[in-house]
N, C-alpha and C positions, 0 to 999 in steps of 0.2 A: 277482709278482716284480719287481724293483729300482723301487721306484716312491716319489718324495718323497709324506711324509704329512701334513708340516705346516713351515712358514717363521713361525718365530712370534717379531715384534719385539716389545720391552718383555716380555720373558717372565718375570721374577721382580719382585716389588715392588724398588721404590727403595733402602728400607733396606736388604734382603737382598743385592739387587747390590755394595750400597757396601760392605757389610761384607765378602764375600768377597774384593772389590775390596781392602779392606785388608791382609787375608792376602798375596796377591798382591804389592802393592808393597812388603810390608816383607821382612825379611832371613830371616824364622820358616819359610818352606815350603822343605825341601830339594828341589832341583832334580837329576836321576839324568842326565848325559852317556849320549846313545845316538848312539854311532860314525853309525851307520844308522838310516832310519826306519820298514824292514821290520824281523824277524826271521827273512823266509827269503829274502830277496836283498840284497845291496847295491845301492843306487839311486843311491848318490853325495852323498846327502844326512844331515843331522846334525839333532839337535834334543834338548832335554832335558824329561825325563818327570817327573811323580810320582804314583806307583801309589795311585791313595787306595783300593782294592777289587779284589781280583782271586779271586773266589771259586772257581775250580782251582789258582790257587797259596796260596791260603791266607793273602792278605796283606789285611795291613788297617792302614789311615793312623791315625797320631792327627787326625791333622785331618778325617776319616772324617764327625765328628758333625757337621762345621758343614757341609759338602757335602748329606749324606742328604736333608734337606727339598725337594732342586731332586724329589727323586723324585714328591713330593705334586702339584708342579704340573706335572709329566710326565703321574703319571695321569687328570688333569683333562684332558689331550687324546687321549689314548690307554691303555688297560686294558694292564695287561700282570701278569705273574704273580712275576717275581722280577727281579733284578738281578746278570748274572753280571760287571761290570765297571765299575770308573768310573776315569779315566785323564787327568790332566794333561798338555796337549803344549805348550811354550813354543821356538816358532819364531826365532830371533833376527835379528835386522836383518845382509845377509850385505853390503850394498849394492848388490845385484840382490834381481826375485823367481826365486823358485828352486820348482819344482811337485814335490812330492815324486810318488812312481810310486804309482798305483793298485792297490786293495789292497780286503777286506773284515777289517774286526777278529779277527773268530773264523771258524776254519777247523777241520773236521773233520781231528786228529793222522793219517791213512792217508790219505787223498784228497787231502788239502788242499785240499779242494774247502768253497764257506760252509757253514754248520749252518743249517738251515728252523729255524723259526720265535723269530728274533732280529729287536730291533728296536733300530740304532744312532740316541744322538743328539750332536748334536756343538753346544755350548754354545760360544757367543762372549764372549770377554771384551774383545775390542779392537775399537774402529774402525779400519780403518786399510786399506792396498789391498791385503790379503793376503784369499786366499780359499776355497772347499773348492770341490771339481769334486764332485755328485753325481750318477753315471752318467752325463749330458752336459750336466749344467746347472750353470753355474759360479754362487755366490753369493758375493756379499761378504760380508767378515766387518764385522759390527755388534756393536758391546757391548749385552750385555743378550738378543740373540738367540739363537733354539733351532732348529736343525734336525733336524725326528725323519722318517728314512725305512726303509724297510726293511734288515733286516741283512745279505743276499747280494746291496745292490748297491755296488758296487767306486764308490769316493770315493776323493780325497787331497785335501790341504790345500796351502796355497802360504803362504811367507815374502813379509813388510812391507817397504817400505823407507822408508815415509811413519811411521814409528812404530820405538822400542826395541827391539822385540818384539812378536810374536801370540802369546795367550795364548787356548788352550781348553780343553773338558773335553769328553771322549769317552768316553758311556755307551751300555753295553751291554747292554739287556733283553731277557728272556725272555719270550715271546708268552704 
């Protein structure tokens, strides 16, 4: 339980990164305003999303196809069995950093306690001095970086002020 599994720089080839990389800076990815960066508290914090998979709400990105490959080189570090989520968060530069409140992604609907065996990983797309807290170990965000740890340990992510924006993706696997 709550243990990092892997911090893995230069994690997708060059091409791949730049091409996503372009999605990203152009105007084509719609970006969804979330008041909050929970959905079962308010923390005070803002940030906007774009759901590319959410397989209990039944949604699915067009932009879905050029994302799904990051999965191939997921499983090349870690075996996993399906994918119940993959999640765009774009932090914006507020002119502080601002630590969003600790949280696990997926939580049991009655308990709200984490679901066993999930394994979050949280994709960097920015250098920049924003960062994720995993359980107590904070890491900077690198472009091109993956952080794959288990999915009931409580992480949050922190706002840039050296950069426009921090841009990630935040996938959700079944063990």
């Amino acid at each position: 339980m709550g243990k990092i599994i892997a911090v893995k720089e230069n994690f997708l080839p060059k091409e791949f990164n730049n091409r996503l990389q372009s999605l990203l800076k152009s105007n084509n990815l719609d970006w969804y305003f979330e008041p909050r960066s929970l959905y079962t508290q308010d923390d005070g914090n803002f940030m906007f999303s774009h759901n590319l998979f959410n397989r209990n709400n039944k949604v699915e990105s067009k932009w879905l196809k050029l994302f799904d490959p990051i999965l191939y080189f997921i499983a090349d570090i870690i075996p996993f069995k399906d994918c119940a989520r993959m999640k765009m968060n774009c932090y914006p530069n507020r002119g502080k950093i601002y630590e969003h409140a600790k949280h696990t992604d997926i939580v049991d609907s009655i308990t709200e306690e984490p679901i066993d065996g999930l394994i979050t990983c949280i994709y960097n797309f920015t250098t920049c001095n924003g960062y994720s807290i995993i359980g107590d170990k904070k890491i900077m965000s690198k472009e091109n970086q993956i952080i794959i740890f288990d999915g009931d340990t409580e992480h949050c992510g922190a706002t840039a002020t050296d950069v426009e924006k921090r841009i990630m993706l935040n996938i959700n696997l079944v063990k």
